[in-house]
N, CA, C and O atoms as a GROMACS GRO file, in nm:
protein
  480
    1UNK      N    1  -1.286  -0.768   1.162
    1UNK     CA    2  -1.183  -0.831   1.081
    1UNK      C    3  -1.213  -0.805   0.935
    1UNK      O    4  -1.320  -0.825   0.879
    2UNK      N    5  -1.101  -0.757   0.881
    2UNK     CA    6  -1.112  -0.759   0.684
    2UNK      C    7  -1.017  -0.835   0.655
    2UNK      O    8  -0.929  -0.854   0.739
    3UNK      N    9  -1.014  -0.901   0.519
    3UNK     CA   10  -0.920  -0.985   0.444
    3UNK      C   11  -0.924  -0.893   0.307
    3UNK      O   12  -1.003  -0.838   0.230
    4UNK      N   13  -0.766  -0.918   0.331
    4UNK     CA   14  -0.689  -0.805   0.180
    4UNK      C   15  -0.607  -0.885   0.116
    4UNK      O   16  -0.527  -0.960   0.171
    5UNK      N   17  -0.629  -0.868  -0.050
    5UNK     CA   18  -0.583  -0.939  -0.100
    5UNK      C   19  -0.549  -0.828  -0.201
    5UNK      O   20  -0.630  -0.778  -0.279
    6UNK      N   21  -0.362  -0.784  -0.185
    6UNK     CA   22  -0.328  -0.728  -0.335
    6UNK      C   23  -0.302  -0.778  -0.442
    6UNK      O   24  -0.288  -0.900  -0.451
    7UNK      N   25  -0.286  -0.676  -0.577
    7UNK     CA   26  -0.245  -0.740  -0.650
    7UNK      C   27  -0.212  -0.583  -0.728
    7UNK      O   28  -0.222  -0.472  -0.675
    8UNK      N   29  -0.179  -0.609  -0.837
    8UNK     CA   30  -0.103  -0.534  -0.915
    8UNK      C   31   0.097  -0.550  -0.958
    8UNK      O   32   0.158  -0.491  -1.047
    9UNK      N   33   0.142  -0.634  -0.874
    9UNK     CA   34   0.274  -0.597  -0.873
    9UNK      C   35   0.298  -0.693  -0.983
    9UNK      O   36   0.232  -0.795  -1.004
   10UNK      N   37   0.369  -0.662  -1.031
   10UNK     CA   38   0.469  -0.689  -1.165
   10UNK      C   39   0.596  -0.638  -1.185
   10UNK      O   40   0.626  -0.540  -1.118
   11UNK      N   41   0.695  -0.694  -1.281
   11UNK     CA   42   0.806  -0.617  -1.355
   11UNK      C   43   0.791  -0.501  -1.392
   11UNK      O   44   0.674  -0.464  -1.398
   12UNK      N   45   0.874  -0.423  -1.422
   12UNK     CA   46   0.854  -0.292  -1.474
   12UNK      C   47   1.014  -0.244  -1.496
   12UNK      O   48   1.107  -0.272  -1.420
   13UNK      N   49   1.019  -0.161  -1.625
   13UNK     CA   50   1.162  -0.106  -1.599
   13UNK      C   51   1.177   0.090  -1.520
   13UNK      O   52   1.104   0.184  -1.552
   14UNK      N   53   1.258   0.094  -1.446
   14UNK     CA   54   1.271   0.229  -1.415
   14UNK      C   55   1.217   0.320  -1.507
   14UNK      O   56   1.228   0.324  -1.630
   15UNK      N   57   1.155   0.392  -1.426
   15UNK     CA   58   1.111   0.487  -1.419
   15UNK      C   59   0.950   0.516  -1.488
   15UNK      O   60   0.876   0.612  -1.510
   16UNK      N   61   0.949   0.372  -1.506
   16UNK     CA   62   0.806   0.328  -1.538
   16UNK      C   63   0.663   0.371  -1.429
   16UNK      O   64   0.653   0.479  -1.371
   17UNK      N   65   0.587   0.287  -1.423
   17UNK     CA   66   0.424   0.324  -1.328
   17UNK      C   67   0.361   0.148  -1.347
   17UNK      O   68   0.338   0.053  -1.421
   18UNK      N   69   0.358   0.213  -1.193
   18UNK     CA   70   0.212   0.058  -1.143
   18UNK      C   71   0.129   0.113  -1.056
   18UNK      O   72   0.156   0.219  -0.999
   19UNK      N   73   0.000   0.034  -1.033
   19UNK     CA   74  -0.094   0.080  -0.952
   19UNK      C   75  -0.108  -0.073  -0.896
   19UNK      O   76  -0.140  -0.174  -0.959
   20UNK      N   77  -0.081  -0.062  -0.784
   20UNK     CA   78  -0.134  -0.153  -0.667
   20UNK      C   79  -0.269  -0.186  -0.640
   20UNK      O   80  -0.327  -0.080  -0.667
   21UNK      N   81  -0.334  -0.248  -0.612
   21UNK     CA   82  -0.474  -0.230  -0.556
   21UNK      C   83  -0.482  -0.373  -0.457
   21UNK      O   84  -0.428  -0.483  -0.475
   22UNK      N   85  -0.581  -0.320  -0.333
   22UNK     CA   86  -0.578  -0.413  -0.244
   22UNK      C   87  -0.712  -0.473  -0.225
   22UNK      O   88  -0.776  -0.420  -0.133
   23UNK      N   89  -0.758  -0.550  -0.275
   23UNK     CA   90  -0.954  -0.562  -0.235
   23UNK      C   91  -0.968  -0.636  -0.088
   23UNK      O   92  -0.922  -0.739  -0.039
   24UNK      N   93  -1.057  -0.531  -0.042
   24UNK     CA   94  -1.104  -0.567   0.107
   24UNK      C   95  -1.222  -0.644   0.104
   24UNK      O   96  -1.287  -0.631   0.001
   25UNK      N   97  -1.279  -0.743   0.212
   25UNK     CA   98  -1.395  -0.795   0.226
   25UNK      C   99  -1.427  -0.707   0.373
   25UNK      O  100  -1.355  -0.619   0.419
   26UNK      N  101  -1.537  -0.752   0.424
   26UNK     CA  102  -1.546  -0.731   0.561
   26UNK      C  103  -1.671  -0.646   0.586
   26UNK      O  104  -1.721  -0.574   0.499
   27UNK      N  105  -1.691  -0.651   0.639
   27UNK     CA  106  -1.801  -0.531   0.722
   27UNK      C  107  -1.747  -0.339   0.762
   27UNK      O  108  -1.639  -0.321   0.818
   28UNK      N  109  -1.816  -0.246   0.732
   28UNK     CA  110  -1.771  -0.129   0.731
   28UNK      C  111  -1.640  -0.081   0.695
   28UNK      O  112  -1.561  -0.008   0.755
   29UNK      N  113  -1.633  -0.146   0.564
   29UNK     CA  114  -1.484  -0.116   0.502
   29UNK      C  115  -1.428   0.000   0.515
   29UNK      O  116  -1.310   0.032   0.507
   30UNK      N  117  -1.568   0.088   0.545
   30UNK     CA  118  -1.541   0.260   0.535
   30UNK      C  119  -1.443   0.276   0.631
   30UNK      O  120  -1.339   0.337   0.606
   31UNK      N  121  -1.472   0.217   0.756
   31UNK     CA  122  -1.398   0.272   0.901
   31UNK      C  123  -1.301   0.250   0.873
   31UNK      O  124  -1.238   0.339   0.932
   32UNK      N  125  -1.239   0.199   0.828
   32UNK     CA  126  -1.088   0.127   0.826
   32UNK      C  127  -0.988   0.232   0.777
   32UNK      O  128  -1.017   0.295   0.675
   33UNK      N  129  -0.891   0.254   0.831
   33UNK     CA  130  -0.737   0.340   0.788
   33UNK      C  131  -0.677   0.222   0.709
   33UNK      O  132  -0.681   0.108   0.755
   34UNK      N  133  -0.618   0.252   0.584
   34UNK     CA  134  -0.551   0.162   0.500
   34UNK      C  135  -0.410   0.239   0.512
   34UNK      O  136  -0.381   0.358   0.531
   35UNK      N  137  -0.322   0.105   0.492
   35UNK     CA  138  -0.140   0.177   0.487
   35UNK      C  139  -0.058   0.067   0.363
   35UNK      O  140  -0.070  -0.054   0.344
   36UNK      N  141  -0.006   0.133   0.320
   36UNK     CA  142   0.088   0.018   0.224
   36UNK      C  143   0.242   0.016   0.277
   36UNK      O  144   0.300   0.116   0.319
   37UNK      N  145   0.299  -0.112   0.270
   37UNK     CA  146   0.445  -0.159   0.341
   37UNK      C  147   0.478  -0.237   0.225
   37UNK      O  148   0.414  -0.308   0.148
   38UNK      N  149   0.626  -0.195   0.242
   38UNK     CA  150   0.676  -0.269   0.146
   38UNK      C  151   0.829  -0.369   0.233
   38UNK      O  152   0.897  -0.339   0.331
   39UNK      N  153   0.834  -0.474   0.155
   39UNK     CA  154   0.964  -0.525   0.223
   39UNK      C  155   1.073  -0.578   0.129
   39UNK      O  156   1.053  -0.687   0.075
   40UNK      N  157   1.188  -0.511   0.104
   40UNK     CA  158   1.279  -0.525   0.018
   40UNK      C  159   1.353  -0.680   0.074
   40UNK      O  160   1.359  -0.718   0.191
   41UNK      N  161   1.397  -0.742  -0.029
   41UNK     CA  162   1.513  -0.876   0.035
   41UNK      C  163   1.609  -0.843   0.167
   41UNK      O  164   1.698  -0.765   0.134
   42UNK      N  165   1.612  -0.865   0.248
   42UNK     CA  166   1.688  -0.899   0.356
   42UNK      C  167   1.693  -0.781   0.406
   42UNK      O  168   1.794  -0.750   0.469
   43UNK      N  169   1.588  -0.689   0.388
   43UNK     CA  170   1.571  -0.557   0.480
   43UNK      C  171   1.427  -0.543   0.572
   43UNK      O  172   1.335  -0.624   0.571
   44UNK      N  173   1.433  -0.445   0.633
   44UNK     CA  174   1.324  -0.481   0.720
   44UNK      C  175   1.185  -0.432   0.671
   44UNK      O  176   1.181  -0.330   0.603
   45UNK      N  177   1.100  -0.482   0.693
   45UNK     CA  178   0.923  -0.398   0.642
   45UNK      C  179   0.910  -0.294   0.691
   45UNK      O  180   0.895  -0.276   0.812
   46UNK      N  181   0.915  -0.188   0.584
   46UNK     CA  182   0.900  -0.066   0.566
   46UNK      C  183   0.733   0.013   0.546
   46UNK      O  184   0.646  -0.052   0.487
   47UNK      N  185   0.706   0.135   0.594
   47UNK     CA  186   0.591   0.174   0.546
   47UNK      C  187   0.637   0.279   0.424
   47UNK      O  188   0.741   0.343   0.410
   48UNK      N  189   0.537   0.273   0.357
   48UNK     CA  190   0.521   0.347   0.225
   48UNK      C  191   0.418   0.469   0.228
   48UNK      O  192   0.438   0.585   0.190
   49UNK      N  193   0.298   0.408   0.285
   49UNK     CA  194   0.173   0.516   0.274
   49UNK      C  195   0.069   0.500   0.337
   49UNK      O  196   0.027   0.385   0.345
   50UNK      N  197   0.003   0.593   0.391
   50UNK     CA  198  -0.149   0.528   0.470
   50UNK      C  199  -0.269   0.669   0.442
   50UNK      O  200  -0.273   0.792   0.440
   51UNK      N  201  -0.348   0.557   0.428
   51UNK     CA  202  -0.471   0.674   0.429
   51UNK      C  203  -0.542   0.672   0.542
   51UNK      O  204  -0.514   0.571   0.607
   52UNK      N  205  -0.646   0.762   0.609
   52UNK     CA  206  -0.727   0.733   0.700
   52UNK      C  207  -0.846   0.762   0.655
   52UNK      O  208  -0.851   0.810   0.542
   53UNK      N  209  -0.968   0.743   0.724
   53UNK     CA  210  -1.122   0.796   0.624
   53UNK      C  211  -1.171   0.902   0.569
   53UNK      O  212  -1.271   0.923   0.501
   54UNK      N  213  -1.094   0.961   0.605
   54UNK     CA  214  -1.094   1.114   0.562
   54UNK      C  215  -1.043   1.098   0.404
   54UNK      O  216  -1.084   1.144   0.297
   55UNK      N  217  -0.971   1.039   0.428
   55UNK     CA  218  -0.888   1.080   0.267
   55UNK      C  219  -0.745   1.115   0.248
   55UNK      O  220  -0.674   1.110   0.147
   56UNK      N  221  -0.712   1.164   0.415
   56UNK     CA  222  -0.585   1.226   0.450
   56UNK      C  223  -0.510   1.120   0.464
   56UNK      O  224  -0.517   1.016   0.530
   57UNK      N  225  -0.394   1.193   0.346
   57UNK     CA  226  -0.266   1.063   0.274
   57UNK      C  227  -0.124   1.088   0.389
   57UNK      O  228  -0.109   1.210   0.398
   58UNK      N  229  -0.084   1.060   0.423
   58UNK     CA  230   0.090   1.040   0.455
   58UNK      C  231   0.162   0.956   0.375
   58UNK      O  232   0.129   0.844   0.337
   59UNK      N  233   0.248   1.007   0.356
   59UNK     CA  234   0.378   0.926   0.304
   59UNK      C  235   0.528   0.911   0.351
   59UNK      O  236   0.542   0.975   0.455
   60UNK      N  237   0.641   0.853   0.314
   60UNK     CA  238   0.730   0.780   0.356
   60UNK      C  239   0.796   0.917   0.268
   60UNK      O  240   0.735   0.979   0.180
   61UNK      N  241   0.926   0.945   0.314
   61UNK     CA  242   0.999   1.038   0.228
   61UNK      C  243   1.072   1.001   0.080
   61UNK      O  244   1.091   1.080  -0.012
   62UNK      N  245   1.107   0.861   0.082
   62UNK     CA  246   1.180   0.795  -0.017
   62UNK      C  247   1.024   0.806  -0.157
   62UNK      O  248   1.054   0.793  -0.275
   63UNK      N  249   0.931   0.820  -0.132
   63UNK     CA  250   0.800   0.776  -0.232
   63UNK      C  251   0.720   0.914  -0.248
   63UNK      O  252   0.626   0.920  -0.328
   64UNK      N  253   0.763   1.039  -0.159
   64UNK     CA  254   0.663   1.191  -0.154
   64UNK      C  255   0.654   1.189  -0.275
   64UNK      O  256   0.705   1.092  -0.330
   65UNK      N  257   0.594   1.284  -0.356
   65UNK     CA  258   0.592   1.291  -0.491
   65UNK      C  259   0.622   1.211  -0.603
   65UNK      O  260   0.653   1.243  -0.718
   66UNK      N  261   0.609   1.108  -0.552
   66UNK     CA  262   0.634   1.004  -0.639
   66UNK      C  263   0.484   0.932  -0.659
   66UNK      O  264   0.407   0.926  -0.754
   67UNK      N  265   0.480   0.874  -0.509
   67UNK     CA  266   0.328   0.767  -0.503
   67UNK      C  267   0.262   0.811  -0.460
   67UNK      O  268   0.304   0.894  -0.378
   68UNK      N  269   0.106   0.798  -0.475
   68UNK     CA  270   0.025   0.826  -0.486
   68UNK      C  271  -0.120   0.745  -0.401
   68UNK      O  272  -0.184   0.679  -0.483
   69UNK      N  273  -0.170   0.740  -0.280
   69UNK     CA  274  -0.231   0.665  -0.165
   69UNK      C  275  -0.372   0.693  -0.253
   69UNK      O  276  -0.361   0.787  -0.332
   70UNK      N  277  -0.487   0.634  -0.251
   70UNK     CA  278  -0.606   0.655  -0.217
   70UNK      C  279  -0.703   0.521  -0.259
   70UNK      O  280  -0.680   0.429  -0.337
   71UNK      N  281  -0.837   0.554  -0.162
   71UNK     CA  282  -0.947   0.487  -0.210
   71UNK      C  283  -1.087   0.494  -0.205
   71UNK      O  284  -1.157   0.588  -0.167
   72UNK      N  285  -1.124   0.367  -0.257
   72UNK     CA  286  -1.246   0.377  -0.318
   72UNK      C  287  -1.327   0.301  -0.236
   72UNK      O  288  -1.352   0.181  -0.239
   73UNK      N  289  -1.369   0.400  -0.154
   73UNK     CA  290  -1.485   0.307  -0.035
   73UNK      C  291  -1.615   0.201  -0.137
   73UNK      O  292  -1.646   0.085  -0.110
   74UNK      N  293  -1.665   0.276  -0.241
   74UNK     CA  294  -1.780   0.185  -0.292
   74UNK      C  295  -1.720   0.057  -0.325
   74UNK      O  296  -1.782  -0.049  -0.322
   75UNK      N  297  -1.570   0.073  -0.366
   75UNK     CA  298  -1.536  -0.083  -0.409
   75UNK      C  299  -1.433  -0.183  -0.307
   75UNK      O  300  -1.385  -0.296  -0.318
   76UNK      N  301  -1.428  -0.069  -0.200
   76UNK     CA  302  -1.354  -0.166  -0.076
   76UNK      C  303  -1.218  -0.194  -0.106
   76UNK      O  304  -1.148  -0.288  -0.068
   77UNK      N  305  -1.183  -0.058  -0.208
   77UNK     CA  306  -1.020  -0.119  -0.222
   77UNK      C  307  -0.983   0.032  -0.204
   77UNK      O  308  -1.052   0.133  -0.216
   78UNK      N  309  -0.789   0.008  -0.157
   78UNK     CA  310  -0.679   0.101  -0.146
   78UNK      C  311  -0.646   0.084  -0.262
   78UNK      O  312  -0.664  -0.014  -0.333
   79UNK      N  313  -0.586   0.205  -0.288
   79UNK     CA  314  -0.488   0.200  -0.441
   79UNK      C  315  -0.355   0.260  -0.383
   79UNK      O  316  -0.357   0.310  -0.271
   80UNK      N  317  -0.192   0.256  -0.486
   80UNK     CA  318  -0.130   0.280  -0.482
   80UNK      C  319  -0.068   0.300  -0.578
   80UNK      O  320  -0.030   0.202  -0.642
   81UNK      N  321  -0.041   0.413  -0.616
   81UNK     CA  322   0.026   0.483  -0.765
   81UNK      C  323   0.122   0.470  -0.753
   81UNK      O  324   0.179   0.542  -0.671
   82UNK      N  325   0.183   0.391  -0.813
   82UNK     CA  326   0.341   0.409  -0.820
   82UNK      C  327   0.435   0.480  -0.985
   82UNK      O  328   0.458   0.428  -1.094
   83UNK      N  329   0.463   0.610  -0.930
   83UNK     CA  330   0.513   0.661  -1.076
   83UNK      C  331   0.663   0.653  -1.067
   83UNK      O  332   0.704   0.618  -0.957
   84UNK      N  333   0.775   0.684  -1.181
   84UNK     CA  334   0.902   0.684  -1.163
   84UNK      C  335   0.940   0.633  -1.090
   84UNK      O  336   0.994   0.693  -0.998
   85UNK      N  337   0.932   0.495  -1.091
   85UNK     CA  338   0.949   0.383  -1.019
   85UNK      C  339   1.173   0.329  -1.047
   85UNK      O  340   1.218   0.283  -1.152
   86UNK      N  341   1.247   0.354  -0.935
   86UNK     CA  342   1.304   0.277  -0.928
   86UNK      C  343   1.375   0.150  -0.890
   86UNK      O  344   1.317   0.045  -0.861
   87UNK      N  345   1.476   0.162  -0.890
   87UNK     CA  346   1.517  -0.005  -0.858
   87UNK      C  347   1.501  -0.034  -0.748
   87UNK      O  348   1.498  -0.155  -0.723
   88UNK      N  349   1.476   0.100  -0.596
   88UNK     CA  350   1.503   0.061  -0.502
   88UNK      C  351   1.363   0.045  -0.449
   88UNK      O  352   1.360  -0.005  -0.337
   89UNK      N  353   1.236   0.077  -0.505
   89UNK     CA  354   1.147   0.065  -0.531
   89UNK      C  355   1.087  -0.115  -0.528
   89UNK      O  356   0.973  -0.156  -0.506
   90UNK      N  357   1.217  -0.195  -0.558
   90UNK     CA  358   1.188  -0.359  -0.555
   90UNK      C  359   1.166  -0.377  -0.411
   90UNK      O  360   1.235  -0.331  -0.320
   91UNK      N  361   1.034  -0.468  -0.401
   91UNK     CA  362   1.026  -0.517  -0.291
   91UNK      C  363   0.844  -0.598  -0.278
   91UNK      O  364   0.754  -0.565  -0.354
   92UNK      N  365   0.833  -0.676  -0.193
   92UNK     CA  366   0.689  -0.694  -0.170
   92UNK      C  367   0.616  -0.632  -0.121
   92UNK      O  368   0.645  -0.587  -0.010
   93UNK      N  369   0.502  -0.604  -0.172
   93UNK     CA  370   0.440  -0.468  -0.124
   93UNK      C  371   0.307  -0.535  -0.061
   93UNK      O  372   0.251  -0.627  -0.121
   94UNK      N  373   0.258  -0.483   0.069
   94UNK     CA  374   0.172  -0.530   0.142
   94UNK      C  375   0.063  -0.417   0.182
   94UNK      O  376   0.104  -0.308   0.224
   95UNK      N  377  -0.069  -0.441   0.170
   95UNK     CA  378  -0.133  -0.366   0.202
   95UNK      C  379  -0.197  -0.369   0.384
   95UNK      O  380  -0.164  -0.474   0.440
   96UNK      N  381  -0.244  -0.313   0.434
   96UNK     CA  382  -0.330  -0.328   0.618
   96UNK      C  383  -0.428  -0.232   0.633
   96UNK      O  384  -0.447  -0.126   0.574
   97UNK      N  385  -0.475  -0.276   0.705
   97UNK     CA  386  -0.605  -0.248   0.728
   97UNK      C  387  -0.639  -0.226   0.918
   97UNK      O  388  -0.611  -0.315   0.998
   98UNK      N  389  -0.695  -0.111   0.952
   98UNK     CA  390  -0.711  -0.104   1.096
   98UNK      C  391  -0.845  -0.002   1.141
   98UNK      O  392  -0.915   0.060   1.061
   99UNK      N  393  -0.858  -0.003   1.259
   99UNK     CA  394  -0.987   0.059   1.273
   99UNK      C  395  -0.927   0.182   1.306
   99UNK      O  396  -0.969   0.280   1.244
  100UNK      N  397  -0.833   0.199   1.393
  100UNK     CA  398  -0.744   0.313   1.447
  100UNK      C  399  -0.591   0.318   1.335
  100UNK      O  400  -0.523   0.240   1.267
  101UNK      N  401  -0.595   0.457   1.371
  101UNK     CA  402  -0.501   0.507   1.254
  101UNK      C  403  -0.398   0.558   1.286
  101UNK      O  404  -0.380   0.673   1.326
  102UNK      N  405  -0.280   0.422   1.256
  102UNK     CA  406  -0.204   0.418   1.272
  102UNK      C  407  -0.065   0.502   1.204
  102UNK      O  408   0.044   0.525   1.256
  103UNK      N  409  -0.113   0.533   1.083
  103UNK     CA  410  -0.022   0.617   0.978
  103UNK      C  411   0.049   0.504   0.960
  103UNK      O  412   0.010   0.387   0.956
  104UNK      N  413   0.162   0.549   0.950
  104UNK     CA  414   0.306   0.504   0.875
  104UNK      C  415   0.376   0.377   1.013
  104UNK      O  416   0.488   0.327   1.002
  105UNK      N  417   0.310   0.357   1.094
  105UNK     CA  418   0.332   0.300   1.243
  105UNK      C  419   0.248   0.164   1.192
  105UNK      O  420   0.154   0.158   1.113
  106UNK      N  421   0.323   0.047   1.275
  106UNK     CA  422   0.310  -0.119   1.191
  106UNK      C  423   0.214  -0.214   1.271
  106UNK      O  424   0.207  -0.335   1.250
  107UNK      N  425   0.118  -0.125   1.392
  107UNK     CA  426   0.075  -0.186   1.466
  107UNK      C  427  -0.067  -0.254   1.383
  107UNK      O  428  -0.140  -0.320   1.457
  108UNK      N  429  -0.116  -0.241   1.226
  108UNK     CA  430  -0.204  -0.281   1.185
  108UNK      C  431  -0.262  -0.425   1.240
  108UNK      O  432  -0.174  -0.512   1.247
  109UNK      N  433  -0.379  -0.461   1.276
  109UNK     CA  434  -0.392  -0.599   1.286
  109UNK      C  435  -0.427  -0.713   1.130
  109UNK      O  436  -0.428  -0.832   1.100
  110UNK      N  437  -0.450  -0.590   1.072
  110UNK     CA  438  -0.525  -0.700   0.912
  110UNK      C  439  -0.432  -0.644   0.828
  110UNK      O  440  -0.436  -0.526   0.793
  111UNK      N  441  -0.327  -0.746   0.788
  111UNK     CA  442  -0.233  -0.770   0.642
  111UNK      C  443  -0.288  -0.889   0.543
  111UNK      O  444  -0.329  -1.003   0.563
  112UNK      N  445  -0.271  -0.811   0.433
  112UNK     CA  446  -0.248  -0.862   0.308
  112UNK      C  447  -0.152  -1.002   0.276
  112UNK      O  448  -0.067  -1.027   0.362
  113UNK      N  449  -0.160  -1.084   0.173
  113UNK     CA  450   0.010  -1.160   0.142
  113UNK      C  451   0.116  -1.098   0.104
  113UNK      O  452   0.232  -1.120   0.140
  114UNK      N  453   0.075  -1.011   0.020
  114UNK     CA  454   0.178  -0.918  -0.008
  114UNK      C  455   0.170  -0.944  -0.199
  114UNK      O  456   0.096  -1.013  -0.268
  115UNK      N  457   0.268  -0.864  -0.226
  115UNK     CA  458   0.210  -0.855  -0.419
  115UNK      C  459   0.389  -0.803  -0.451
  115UNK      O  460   0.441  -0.717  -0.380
  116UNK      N  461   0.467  -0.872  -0.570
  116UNK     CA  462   0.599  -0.853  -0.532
  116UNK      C  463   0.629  -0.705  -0.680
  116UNK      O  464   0.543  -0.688  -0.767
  117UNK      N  465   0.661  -0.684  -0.679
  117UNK     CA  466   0.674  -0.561  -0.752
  117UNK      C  467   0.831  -0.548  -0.806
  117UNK      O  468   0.888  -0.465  -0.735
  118UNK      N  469   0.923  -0.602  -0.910
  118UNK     CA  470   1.028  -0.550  -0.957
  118UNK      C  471   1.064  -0.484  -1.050
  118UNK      O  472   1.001  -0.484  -1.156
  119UNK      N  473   1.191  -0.401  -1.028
  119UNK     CA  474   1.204  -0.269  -1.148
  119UNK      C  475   1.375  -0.287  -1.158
  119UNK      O  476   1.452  -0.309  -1.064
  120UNK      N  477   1.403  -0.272  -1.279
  120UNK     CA  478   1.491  -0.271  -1.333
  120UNK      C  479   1.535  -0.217  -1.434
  120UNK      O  480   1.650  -0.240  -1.471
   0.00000   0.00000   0.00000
């Protein structure tokens, strides 16, 4: 079991930049595949991005070249670049955590609260 706690989300106007970050506790943080989800108002939780231990990123098509997945095993956190950020871009953004690697797939067992992120 890990406990994730993001943070980073804030206001921002289009076409601006945020960086997410999720700090993990837990035992062998290394093993863990990290993914970021986001959930817009009255739409359903979406994936955004996942890393696995390798390093190897996937992404969501709406965010390719846009955001930016990775992390930092010594400090037990995921990051998430968010550049040219737009409006549709609003939503709560949640980080997870799993031993098996799930990609862009929601079967994670360890979520975050989530961190709310708006652009306008």
């Amino acid at each position: 079991h890990v406990q994730l706690v993001e943070s980073g989300g804030e206001s921002e106007q289009a076409g601006g930049s945020l960086r997410l970050s999720c700090e993990g506790s837990g035992r062998t943080y290394d093993k863990w595949c990290m993914g970021w989800f986001r959930q817009a108002p009255g739409q359903q939780r979406e994936a955004v991005a996942a890393i696995d231990t390798t390093g190897s990123a996937t992404y969501t098509h709406s965010v390719a070249g846009r955001f930016t997945i990775s992390r930092d095993n010594a400090k037990d956190t995921p990051y998430l670049q968010m550049n040219n950020l737009t409006v549709e871009d609003t939503a709560i953004y949640y980080c997870a955590a799993d031993v098996v690697n799930f990609q862009l797939a929601q079967p994670y067992t360890n979520w975050g609260q989530g961190t709310q992120v708006t652009v306008s």
